[in-house]
N, C-alpha and C positions, 0 to 999 in steps of 0.2 A: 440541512442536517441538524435534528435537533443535538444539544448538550447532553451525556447521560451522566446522571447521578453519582456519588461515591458511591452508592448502595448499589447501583447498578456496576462497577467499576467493578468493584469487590465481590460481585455473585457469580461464583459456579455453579450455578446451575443450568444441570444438559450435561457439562465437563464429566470426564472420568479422569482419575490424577491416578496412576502408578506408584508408591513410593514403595522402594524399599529398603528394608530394613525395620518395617515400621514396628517392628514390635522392641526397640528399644529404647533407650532411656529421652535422645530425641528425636528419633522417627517417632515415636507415637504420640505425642504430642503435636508435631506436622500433620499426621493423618489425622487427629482431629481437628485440626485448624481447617484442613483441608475436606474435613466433610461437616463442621459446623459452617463453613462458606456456600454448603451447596453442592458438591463436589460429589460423585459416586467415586469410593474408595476404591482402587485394586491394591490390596494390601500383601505385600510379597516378605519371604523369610526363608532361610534354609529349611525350616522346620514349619510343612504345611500345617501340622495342628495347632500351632501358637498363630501361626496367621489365619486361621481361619476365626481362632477365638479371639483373638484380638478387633478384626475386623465386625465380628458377631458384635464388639462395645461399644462400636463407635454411635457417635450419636447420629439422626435419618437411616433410612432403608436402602438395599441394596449392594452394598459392600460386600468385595467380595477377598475372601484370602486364599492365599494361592504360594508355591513354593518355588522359587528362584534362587539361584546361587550366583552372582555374576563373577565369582572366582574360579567358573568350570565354562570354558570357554564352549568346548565341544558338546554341551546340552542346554547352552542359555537361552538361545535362537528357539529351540522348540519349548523350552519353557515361555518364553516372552509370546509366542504364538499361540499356547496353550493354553495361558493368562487373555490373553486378548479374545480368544474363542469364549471363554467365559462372560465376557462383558460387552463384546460387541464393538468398542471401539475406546480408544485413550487417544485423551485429548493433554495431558500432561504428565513430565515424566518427573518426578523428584530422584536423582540418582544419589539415595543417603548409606544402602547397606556398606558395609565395611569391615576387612577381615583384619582384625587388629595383630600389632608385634609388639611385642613384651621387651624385646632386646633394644637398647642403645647402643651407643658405637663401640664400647667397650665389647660387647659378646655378639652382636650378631655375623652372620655367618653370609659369604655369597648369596649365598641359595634363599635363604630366607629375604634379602633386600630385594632381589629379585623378585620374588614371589610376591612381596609386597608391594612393589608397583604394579602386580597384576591386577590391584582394585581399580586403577586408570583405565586399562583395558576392557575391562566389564563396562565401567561407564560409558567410554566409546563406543562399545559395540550394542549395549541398550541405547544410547541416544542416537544411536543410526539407526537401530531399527526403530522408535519411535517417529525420527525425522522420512522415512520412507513410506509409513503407516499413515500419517498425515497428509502427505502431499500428495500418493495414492488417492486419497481422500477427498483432496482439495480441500483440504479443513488446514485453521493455523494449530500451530503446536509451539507448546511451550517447554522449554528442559532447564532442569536445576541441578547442577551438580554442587556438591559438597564439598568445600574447601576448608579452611581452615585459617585462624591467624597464625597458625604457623608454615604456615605457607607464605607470609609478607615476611616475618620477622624470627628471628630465632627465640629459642628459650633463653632464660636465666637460670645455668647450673647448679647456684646455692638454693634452689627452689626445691629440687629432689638429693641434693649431697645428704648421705646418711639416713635416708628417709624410703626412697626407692629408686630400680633405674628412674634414668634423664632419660627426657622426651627423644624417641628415634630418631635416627636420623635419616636413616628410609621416611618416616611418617610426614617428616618436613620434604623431603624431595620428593614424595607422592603428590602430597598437596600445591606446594608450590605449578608442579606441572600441571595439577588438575586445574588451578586458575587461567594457566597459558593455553590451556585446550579449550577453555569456555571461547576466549578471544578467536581462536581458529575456528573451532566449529560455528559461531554466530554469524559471520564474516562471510564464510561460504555458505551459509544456508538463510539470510536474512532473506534474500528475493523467493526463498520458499515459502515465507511467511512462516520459519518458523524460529522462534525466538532460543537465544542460549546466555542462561547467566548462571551466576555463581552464588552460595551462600557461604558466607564466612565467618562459623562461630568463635567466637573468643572460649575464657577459661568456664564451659561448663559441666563441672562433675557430676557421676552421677554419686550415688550413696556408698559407694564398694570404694571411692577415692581415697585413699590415706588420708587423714587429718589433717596431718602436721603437714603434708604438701599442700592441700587447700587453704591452709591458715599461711603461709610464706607468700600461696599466689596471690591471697589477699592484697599484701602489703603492693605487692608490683601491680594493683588496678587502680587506676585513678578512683573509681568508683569504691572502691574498696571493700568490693565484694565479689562475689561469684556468679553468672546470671542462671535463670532458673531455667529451665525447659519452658515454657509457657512464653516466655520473654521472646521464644524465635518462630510463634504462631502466625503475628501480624505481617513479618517480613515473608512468609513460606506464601501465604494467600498473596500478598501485593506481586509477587512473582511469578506467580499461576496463573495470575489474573489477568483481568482487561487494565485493573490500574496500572500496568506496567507495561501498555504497549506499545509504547517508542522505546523502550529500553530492552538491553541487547548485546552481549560480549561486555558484561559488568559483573564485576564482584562487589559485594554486598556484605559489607565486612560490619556484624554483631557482639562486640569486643568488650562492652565499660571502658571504652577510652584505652585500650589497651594499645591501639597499634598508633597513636598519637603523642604519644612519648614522644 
């Protein structure tokens, strides 16, 4: 068996990657990591016309945008089927969409904590139907779910005091779980051939962050700065890819030093 190349490691091509979310600040920098590697884009959104246009930018042919919500349980399934009739077949799934909560522990409500761990749920029930779609297939698969470094570790309160809410605490108990479900689901589906890890961005704002909170996080990164979008391309493709095929129920934590304190 000959050796293959980094170059070869790192090519998707043939691949079709799923992500969604990808029309935001870093979904869509992933979809283009994910189709400057080769990759035929399924690019998913609540809103088909931003995923269709966004998809229409990416760079090579073929990309396709399509509308997905994984916060509506009872139309996902025929959406993910209706996305996949589109394209013929996914070979990877990035699960990055994400319905955000504005509320810390000061004001949020039941209902809303609740509702916010129903982002876990979507991603279980897309990474089973993609781990089904595969092995139907007898093809391997690869699933990425989005976590978080606050999902290892907590915030630092004087980071938003005065400034805006603190970081939820739904948003930490979402993520945290999503890391412990990458380990379950990997576990039981390794002899599938198909693979389950985790990506774990540290502090990256986008441009609507308050200032003054991004200048305090500053102080708390070893790095002592912010990372960019661009910064979590190399890791999104090494996860997709063949360079990462002994690996499997891992998080993959993208922080500047953050969770190293």
């Amino acid at each position: 068996m000959s050796e293959a190349t980094i170059q070869q490691l790192f090519d998707l091509t043939g691949k079709t990657a799923l992500i969604s979310g990808g029309t935001g600040h870093l979904g869509s920098a992933m979809a283009r990591a994910l189709a400057e590697a080769g990759a035929r884009v399924l690019l998913t959104s609540r809103d088909e016309h931003r995923a269709q246009e966004a998809a229409a930018a990416l760079p090579g042919k073929g990309h396709v945008g399509a509308a997905l919500d994984h916060m509506q349980p009872d139309i996902v399934e025929k959406q993910f089927r209706d996305a996949l009739a589109a394209v013929g077949q996914i070979d990877v799934l990035v699960n990055n969409g994400h319905e955000a909560l504005g509320n810390d522990w000061t004001t949020v409500t039941a209902e809303q904590f609740t509702r916010h761990l129903g982002n876990a749920t979507g991603y279980f029930v897309l990474s089973r139907l993609l781990r089904d779609h595969v092995v139907q297939r007898n093809a391997p698969g690869s699933v990425v779910l989005l976590g978080s470094m606050y999902g290892q570790v907590a915030s630092y309160p004087d980071a938003y005091a005065g400034v805006c809410p603190g970081s939820p605490v739904a948003y930490h108990t979402l993520k945290g779980g999503l890391i412990h479900m990458t380990r379950h689901l990997a576990v039981y589906w390794g002899k599938d051939n198909v693979r389950v890890n985790c990506l774990s961005p540290g502090p990256f704002p986008s441009e609507k962050a308050p200032a003054a909170m991004v200048e305090r996080l500053c102080t708390k990164s070893p790095m002592g700065r912010m990372g960019h979008a661009e910064e979590l391309k190399g890791a999104i493709v090494f996860l997709a890819s063949a360079a990462s095929s002994y690996m499997t129920g891992q998080n993959l934590t993208i922080d500047g030093g953050w969770t190293a304190w």
